[in-house]
N, CA, C and O of each residue as an XYZ file, in Angstrom:
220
protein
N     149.019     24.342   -129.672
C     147.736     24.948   -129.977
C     147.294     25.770   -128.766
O     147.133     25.348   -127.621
N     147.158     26.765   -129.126
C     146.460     27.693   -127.487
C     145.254     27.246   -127.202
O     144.586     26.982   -128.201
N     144.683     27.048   -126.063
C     144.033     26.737   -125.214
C     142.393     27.436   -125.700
O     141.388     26.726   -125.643
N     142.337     28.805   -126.134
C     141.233     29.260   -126.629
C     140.481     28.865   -127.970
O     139.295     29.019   -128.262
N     141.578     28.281   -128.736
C     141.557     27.508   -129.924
C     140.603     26.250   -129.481
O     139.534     26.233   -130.092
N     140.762     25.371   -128.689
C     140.026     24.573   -128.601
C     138.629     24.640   -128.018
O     137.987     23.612   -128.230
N     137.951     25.639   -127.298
C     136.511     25.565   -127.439
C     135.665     25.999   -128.606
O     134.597     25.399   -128.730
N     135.947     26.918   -129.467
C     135.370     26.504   -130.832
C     135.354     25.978   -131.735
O     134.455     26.028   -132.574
N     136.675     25.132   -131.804
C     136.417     23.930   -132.413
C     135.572     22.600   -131.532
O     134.984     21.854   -132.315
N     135.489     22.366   -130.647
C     134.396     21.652   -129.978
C     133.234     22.265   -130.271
O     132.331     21.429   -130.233
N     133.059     22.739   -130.393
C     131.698     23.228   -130.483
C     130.988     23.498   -131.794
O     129.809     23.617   -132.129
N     132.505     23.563   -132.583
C     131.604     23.268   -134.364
C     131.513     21.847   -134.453
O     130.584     21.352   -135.092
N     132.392     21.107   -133.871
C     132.415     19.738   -134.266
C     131.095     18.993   -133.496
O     130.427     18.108   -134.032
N     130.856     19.525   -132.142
C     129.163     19.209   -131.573
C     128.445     19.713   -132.427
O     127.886     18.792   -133.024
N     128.072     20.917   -132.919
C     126.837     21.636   -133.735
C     127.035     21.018   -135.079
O     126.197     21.202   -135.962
N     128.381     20.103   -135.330
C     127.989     19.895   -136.552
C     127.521     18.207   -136.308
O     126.750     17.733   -137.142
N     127.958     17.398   -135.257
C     127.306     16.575   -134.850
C     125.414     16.260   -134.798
O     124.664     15.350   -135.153
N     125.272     17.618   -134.132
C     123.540     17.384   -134.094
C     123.026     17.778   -134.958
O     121.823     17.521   -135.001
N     123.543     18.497   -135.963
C     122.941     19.020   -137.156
C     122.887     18.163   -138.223
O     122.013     18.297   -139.080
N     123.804     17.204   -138.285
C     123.818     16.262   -139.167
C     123.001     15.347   -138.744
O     122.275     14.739   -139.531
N     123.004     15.092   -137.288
C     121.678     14.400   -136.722
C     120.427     14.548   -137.524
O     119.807     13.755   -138.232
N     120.209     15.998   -137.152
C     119.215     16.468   -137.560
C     118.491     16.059   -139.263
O     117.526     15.509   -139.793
N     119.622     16.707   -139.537
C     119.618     16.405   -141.017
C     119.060     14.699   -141.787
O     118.305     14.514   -142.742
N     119.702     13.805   -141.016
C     119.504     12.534   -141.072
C     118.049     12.469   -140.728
O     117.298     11.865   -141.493
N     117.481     13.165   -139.399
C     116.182     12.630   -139.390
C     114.830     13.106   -139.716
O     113.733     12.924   -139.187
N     115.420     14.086   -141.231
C     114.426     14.586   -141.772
C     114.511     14.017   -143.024
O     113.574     14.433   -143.705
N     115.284     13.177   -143.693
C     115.287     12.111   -144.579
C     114.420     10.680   -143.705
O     114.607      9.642   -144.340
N     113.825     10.534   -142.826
C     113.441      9.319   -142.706
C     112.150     10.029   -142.306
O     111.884     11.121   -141.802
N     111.253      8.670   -142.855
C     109.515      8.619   -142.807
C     109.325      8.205   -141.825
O     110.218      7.485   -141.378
N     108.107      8.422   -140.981
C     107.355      7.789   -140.257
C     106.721      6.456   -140.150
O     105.506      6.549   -140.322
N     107.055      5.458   -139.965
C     106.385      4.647   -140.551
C     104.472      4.328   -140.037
O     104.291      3.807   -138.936
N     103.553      4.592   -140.683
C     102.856      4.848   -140.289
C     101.517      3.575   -140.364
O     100.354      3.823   -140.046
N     101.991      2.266   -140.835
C     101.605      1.024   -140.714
C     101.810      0.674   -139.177
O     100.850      0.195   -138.572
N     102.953      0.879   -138.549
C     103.660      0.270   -137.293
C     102.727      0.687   -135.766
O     102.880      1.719   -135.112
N     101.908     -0.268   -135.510
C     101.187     -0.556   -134.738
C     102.047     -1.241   -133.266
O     101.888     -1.017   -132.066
N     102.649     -1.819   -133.745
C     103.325     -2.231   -132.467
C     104.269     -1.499   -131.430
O     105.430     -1.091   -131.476
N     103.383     -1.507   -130.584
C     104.141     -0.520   -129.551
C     104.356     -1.184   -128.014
O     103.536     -1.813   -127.345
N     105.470     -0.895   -127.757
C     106.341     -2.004   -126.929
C     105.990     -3.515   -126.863
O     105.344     -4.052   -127.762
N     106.507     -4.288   -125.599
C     106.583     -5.424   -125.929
C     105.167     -5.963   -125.817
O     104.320     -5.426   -125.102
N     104.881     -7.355   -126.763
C     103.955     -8.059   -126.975
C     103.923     -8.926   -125.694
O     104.503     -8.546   -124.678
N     103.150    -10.252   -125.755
C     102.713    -11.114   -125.210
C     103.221    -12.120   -125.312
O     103.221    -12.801   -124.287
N     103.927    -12.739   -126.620
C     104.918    -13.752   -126.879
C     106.621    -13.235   -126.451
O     107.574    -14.013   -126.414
N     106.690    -11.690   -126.144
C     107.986    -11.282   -126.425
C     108.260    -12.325   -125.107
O     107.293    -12.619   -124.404
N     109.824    -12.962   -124.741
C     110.058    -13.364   -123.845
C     111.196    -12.183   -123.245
O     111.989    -11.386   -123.745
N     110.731    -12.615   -121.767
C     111.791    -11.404   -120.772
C     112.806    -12.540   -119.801
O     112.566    -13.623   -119.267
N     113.647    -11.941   -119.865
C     114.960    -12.911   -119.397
C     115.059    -12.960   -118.005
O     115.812    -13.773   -117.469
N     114.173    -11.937   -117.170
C     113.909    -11.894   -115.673
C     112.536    -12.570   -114.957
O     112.263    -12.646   -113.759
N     111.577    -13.150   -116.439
C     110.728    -13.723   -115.498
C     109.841    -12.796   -115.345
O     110.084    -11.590   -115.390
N     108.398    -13.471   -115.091
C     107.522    -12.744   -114.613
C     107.654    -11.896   -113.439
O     107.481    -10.684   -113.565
N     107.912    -12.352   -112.428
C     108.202    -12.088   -111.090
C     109.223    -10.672   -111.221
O     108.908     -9.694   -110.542
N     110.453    -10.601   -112.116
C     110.911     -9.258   -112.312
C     112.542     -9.715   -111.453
O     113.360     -8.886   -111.055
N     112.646    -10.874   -111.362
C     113.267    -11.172   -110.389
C     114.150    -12.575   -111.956
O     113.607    -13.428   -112.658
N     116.338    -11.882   -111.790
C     116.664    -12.596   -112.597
C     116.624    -14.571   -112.777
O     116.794    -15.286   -113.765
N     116.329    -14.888   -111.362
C     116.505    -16.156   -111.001
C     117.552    -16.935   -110.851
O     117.630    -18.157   -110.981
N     118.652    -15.872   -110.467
C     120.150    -15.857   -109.877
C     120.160    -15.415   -108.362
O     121.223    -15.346   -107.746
């Protein structure tokens, strides 16, 4: 395969990558009930308050 051959096919196969992205995320709703935004108060964190793993 010559060498020039392969940057436009990379590059349909990226543009068709994000486009299908795209595509995908204009089929999905917003959900617009969803109040929760990052972590809560019960969430538990595996480092501890302190931020520190306890290793």
């Amino acid at each position: 395969m010559p060498d020039w051959l392969l940057v436009p096919i990379c590059l349909v196969a990226l543009l068709g990558f994000i486009g299908y992205g795209f595509y995908q995320g204009t089929k999905v709703a917003p959900d617009r009930n969803n109040t929760n935004f990052g972590p809560g108060q019960n969430d538990s964190w595996p480092g501890g308050s302190d931020g520190h793993s306890g290793s």
